[in-house]
C-alpha positions in Angstrom: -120.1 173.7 21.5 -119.6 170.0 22.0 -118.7 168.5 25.1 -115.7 167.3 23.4 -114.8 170.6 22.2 -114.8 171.9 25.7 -112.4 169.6 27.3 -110.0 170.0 24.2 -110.5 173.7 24.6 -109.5 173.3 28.4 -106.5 171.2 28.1 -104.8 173.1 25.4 -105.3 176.3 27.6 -104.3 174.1 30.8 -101.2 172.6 28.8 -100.5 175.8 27.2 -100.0 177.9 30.7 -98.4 175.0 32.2 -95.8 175.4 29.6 -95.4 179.0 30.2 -94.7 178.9 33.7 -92.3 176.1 33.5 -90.3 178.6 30.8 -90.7 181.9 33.3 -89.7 179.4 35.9 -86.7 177.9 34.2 -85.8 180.9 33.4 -85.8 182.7 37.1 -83.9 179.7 37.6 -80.6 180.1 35.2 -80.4 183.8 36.3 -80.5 182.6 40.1 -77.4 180.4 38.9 -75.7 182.3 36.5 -75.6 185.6 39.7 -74.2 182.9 41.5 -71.8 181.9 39.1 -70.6 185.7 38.8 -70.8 185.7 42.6 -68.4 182.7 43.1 -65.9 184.5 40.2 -65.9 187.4 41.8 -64.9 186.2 45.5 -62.3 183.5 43.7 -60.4 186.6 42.3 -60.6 188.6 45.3 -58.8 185.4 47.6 -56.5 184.8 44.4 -55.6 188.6 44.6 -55.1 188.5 48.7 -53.0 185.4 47.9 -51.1 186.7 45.0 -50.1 189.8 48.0 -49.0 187.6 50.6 -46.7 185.7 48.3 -45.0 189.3 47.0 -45.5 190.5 50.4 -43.1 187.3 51.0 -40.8 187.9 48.3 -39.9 191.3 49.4 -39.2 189.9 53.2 -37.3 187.3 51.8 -35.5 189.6 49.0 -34.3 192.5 51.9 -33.2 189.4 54.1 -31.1 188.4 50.9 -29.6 191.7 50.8 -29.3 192.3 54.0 -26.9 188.9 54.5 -25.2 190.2 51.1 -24.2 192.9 52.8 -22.8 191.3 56.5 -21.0 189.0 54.3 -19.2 192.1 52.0 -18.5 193.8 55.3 -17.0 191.3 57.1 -14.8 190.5 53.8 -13.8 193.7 54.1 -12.7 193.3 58.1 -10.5 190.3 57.5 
């Protein structure tokens, strides 16, 4: 075998796993980000969710306040 030969022998094996770790690497990569993604989804729902409960939590207060004045303004028609 040709010194020639050799070298073109050893670059095509050096390109070829160069190229393969860059794909296993690239790949470990957009799973890393893609977990993260799911990660960020999953923690934006749970503070929509706690938000979304304060707010009804809110509306209820506000609702048996409603009543509540409904109701001191009905008796004191009723008084005069």
């Amino acid at each position: 075998m040709s010194l020639v030969a050799k070298l073109t022998l050893a670059s095509s094996v050096i390109v070829s796993a160069g190229i393969v770790y860059y794909v296993h690497y690239k790949q470990n990569l957009d799973r890393t980000s893609l977990h993260e993604g799911v990660i960020r989804d999953i923690e934006r729902q749970k503070r929509r969710r706690a938000e979304n409960l304060y707010m009804l939590q809110q509306q209820i207060d506000l609702s048996k306040e409603l009543k509540k004045n409904q109701l001191s303004v009905a008796d004191d028609g009723n008084k005069a």
